[in-house]
C-alpha positions as CSV (number, residue, x, y, z in Angstrom):
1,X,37.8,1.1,-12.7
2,X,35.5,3.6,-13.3
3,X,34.2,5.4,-10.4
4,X,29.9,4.8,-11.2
5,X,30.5,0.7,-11.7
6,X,27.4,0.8,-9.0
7,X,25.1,2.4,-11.1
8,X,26.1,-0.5,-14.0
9,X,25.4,-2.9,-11.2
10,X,22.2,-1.7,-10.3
11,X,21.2,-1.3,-14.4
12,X,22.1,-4.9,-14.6
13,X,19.9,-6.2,-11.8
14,X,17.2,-4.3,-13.1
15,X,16.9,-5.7,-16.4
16,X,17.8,-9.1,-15.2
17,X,14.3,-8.9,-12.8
18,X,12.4,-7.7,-15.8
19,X,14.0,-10.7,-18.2
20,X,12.8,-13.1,-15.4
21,X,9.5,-11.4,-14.4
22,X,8.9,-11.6,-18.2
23,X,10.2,-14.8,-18.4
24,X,8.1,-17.0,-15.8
25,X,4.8,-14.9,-17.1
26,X,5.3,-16.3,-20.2
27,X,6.6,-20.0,-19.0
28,X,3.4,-19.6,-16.8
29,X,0.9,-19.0,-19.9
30,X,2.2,-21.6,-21.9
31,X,2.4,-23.6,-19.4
32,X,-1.1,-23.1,-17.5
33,X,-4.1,-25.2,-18.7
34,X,-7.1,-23.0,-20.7
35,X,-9.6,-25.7,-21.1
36,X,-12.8,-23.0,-20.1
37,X,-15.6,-24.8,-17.8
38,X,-18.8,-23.3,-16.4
39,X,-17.6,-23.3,-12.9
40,X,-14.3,-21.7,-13.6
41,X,-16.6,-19.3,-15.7
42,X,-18.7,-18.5,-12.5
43,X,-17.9,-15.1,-10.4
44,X,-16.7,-17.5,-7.4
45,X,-14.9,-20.8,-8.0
46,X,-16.1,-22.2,-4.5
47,X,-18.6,-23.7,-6.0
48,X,-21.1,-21.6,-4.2
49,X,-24.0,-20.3,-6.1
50,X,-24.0,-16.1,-6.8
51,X,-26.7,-15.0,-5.3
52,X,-27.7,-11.1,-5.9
53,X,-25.3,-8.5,-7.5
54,X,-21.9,-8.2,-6.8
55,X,-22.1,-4.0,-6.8
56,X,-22.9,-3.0,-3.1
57,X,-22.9,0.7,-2.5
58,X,-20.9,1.6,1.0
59,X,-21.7,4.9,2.5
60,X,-18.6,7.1,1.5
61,X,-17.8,7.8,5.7
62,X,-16.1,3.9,5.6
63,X,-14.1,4.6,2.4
64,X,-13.0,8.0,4.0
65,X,-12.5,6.2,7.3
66,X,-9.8,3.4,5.9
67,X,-8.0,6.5,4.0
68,X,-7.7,8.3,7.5
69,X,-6.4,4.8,8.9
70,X,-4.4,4.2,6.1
71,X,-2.6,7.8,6.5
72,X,-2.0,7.5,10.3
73,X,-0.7,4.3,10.1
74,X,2.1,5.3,7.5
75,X,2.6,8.1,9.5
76,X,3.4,6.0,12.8
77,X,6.0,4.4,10.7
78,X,7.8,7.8,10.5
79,X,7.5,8.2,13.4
80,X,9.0,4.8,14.5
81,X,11.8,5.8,12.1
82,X,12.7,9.0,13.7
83,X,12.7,7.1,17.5
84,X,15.9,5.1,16.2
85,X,17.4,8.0,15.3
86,X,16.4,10.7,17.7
87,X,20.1,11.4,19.2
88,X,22.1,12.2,16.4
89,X,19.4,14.8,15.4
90,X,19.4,16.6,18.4
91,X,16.8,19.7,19.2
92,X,16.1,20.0,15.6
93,X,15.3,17.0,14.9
94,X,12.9,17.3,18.1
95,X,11.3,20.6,16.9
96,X,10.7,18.7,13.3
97,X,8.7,15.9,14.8
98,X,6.9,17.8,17.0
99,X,5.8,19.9,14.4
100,X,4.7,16.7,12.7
101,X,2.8,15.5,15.2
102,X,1.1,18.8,15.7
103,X,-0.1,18.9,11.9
104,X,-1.5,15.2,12.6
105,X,-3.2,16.2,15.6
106,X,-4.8,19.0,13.9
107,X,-5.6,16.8,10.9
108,X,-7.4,13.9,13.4
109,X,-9.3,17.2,14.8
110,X,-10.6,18.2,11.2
111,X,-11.9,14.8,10.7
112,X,-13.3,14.5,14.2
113,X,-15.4,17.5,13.5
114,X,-16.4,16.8,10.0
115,X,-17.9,13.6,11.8
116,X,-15.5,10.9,10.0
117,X,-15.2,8.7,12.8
118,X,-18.4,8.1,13.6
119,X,-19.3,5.0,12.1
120,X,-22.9,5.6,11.8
């Protein structure tokens, strides 16, 4: 038995995902109905009426905001990750995240002076 029979495994998963993803897209198009109407034509389906323009200009401080949420909250998740496995890494592993936290610290204090997270 040849020592990398995971690796065939794994190749054989793949491509069976890929047949099947390909597979109920295309069951799914021949499938679906395409009979075009006005309302399904219409920006919203609800049966609302559009009223002005969908394009709606957001001051670029919100945009910068979410990326600043976005970023911490991935980071708390390495964070979490470390917690379960803070003994085995020991005093290293202490030094490590604590100079994470300190490069996130002074990454919330960049933003806090460049006036991010004010909101108006």
């Amino acid at each position: 038995m040849p020592a990398n029979i995971g690796y065939l495994y794994a190749a054989i998963f793949l491509a069976a995902g890929f047949i099947l993803a390909i597979v109920a897209t295309l069951i799914g198009n021949i499938l679906a109905p395409h009979k075009r109407t006005k309302e399904k034509l219409q920006t919203y389906e609800s049966g609302e009426t559009v009223i002005g323009t969908a394009r709606v200009q957001y001051p670029l401080g919100f945009y910068i905001f979410a990326l600043l949420f976005v970023a911490f909250d991935v980071d708390i998740v390495f964070i979490a990750a470390w917690a379960i496995i803070f003994k085995p890494l020991g005093l290293f592993g202490f030094i490590e995240i604590t100079f994470f936290i300190i490069v996130l610290a002074l990454g919330l204090v960049y933003a806090w002076r460049k006036g991010v997270t004010r909101w108006i």
